[in-house]
C-alpha positions as CSV (number, residue, x, y, z in Angstrom):
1,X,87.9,-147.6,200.6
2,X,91.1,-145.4,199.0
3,X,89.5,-143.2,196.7
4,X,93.2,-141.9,195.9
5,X,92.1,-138.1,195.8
6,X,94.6,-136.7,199.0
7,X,96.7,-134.4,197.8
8,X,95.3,-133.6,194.1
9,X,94.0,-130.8,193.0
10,X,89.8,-130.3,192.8
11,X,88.3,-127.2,191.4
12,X,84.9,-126.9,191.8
13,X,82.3,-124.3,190.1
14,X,79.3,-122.8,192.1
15,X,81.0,-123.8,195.4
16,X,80.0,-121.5,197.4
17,X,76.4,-123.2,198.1
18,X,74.4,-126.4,197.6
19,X,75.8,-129.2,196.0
20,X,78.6,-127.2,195.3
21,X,79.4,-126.4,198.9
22,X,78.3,-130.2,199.4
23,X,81.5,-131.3,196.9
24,X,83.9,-129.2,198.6
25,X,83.4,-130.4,201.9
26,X,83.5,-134.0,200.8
27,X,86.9,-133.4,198.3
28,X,88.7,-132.0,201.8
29,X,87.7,-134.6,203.5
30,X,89.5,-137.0,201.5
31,X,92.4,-135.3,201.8
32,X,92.2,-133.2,198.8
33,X,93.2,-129.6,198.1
34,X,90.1,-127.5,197.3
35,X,89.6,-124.5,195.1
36,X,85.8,-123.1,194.9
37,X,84.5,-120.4,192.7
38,X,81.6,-118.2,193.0
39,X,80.5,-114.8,191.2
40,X,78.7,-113.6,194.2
41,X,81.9,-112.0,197.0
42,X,79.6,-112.2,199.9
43,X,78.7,-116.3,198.8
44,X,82.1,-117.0,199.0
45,X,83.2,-115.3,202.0
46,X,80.5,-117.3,203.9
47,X,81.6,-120.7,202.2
48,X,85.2,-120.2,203.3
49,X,84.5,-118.9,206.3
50,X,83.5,-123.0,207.2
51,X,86.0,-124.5,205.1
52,X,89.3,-124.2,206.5
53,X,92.2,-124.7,203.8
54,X,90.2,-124.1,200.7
55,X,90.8,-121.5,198.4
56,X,88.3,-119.3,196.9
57,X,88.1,-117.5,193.6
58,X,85.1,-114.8,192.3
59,X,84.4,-115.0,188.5
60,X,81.6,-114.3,186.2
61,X,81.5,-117.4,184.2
62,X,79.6,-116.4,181.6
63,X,82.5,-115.0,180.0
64,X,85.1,-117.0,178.8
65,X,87.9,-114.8,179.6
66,X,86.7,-114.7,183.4
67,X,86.4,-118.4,183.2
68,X,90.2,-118.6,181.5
69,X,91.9,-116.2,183.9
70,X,90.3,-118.1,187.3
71,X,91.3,-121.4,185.6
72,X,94.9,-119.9,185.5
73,X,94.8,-118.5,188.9
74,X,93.7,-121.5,190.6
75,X,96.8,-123.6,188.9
76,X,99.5,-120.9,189.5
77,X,98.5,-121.1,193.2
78,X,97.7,-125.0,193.9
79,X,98.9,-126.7,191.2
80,X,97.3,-128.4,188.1
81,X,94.1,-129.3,188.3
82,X,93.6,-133.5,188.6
83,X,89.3,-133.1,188.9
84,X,86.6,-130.2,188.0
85,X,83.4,-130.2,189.2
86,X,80.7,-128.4,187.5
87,X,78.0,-127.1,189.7
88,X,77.5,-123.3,188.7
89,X,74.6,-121.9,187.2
90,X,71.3,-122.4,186.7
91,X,68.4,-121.1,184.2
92,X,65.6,-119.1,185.3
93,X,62.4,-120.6,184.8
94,X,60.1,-118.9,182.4
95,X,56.2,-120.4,181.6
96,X,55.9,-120.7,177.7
97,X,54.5,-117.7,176.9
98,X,56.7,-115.8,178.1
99,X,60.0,-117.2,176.2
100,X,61.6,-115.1,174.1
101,X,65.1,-115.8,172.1
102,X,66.5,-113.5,174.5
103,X,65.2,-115.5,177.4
104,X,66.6,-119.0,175.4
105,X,70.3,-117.3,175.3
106,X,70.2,-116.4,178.6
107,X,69.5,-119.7,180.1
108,X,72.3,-121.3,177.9
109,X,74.5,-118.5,179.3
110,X,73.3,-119.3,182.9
111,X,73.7,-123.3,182.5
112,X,75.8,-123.8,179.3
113,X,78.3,-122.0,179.2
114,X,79.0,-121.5,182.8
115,X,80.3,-124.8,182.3
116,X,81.7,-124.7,179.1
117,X,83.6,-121.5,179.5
118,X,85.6,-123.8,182.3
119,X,86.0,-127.0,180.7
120,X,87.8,-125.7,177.2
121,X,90.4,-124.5,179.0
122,X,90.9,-126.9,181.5
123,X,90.1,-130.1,179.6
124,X,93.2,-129.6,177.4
125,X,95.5,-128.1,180.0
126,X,94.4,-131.8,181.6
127,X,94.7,-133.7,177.8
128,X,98.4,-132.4,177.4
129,X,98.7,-133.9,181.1
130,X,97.6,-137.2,180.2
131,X,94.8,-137.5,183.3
132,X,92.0,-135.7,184.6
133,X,88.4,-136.2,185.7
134,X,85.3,-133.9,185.0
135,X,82.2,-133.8,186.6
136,X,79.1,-132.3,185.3
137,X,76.5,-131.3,187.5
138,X,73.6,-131.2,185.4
139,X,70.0,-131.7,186.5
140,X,67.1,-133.5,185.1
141,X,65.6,-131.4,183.2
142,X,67.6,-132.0,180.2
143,X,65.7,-135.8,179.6
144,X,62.1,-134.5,180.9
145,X,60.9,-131.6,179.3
146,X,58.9,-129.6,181.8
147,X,56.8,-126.2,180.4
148,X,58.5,-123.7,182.8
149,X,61.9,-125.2,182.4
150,X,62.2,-125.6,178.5
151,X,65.0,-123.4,177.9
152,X,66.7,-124.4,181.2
153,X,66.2,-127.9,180.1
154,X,67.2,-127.0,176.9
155,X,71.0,-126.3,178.4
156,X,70.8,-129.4,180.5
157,X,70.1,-131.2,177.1
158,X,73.7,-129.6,175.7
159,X,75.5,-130.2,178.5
160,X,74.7,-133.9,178.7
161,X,75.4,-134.2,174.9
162,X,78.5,-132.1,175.6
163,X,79.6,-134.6,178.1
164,X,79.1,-137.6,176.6
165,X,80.8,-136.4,173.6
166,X,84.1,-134.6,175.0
167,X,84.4,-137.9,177.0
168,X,84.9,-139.8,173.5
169,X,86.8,-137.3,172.3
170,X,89.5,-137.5,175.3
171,X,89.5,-140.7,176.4
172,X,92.9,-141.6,175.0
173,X,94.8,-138.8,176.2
174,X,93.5,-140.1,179.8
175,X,90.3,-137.6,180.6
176,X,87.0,-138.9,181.5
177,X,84.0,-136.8,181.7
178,X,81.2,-138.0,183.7
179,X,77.8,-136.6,184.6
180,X,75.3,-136.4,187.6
181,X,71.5,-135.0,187.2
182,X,70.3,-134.9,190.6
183,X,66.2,-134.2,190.9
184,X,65.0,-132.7,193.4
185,X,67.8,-131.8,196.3
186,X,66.7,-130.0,199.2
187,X,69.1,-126.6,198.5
188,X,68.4,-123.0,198.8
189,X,68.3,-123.2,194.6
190,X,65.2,-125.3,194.9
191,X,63.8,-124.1,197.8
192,X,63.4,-120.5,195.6
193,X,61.6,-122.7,192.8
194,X,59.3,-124.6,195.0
195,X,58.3,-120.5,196.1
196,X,57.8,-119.7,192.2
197,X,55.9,-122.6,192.1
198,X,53.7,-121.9,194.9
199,X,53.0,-118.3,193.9
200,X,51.7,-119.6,190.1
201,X,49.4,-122.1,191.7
202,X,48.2,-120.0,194.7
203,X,49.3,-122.1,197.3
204,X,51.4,-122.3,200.3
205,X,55.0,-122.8,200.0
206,X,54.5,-126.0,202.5
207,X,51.9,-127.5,200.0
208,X,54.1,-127.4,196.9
209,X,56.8,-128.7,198.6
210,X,54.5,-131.7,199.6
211,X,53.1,-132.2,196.1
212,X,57.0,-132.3,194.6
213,X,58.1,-134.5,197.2
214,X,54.8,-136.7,196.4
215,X,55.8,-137.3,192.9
216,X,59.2,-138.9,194.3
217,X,58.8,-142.7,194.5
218,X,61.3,-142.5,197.6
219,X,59.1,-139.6,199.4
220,X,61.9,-137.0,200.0
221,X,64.2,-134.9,198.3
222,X,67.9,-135.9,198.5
223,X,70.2,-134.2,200.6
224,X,73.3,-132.6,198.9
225,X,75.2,-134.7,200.7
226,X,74.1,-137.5,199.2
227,X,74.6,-136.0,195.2
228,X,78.2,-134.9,196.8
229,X,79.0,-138.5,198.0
230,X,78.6,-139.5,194.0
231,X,80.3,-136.8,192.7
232,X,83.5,-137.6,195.1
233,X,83.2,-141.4,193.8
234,X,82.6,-140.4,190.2
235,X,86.3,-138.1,190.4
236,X,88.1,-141.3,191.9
237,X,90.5,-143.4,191.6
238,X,87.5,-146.3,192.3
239,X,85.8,-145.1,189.0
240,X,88.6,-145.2,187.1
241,X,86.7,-147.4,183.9
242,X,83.5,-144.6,184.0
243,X,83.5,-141.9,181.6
244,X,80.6,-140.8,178.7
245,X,77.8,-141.3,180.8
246,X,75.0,-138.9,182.9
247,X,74.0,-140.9,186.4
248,X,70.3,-139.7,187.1
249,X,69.6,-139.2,191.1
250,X,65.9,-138.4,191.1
251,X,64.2,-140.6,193.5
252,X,63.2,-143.1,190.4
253,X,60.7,-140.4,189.6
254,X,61.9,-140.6,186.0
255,X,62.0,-144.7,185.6
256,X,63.6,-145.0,182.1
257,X,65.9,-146.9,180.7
258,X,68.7,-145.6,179.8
């Protein structure tokens, strides 16, 4: 199957690990030319290090005008960007008690407007082009509220409103927006929760792993592989009618319609 990406243009956010890392090998594979971004130096170093061709850029997305000036960067040196993929950031988790408003703005900084902060810029540098393709990498959290996840989930929630909502907005001037809550994916991200998980209930790291992996009607976690593969698909040529809409990629552990 042509997915038509060789040669265009794919930026992708929190590229340097995980999913993120996942998308960028997949986009080179196809042929396309690959721009990652990471705020941590040393993250990206190692990312590059394995992915010969791509270009790497170190930004704190939380600010906009960090966000604006790698978004500039990336186009004066490969081009104008054809896809975005959104896979930076993530909240902390906090139990209830322990929320504060601080603690609610700081998880939409983390998830929010990580994304955000990319996305204005780009999505009418890509409007005024007449095509582009954005992909949100949200996470499930923003349909199923969970009690150490609420303001995390909170910023899922925006984003997937966000998406569904800039994809009306564009779609005549030839953007879609598209997004992707994967569930559990077995990632050095998670793999950091399951440990915070294991600590508040007192047991081993190996038995909360089992009991999250037990509440997945498929019995594993996915690979990030397998969330990249969709993301690739989603950004082509082959999914050229989908915009406005958030895939879930849980396992069926959240069976709703939707």
């Amino acid at each position: 199957m042509d997915l038509g990406l060789d040669g265009k243009v794919v930026l992708i956010t929190g590229g340097s690990k995980g999913i993120g890392l996942a998308c960028a090998r997949g986009f080179a594979a196809e042929g396309a030319r690959v721009a990652i971004c990471s705020r941590a130096q040393a993250n990206l170093d190692r990312a590059l290090a394995a992915l010969p061709g791509v270009l790497g850029y170190a930004a704190d997305l939380t600010q906009a005008p960090a966000a604006a000036a790698m978004v500039a960067a990336v186009e004066r040196e490969l081009g104008p960007v054809a896809v975005l993929v959104n896979s930076a950031g993530a909240a902390r988790r906090t139990a209830p008690d322990d929320l504060t408003p601080q603690a609610w703005r700081e998880a939409m900084d983390a998830k929010f407007f990580t994304t955000v902060n990319v996305i204005d810029p780009l999505v009418k540098l890509m409007a005024g082009r007449g095509q582009g393709v954005i992909v949100n990498v949200i996470g499930v959290g923003g349909k199923v509220a969970a009690p150490v996840h609420l303001a995390g989930g909170a910023a899922n929630a925006a984003l997937m409103l966000a998406t569904a909502g800039l994809a009306e907005a564009y779609a005549a001037l030839g953007v879609r927006v598209v997004g992707v809550n994967p569930g559990l994916t077995d990632t050095e991200r998670v793999a950091g929760r399951l440990q915070s998980e294991a600590q508040l209930a007192g047991v081993s790291l190996e038995e909360a792993r089992r009991r999250a992996v037990a509440r997945i009607p498929m019995g594993r976690m996915a690979t990030p592989q397998e969330i990249a593969r969709v993301v690739v698909f989603l950004a082509s040529e082959q999914a050229s009618y989908v915009t406005g809409v958030t895939i879930a990629m849980d396992g069926g552990q959240n069976p709703v319609v939707v």
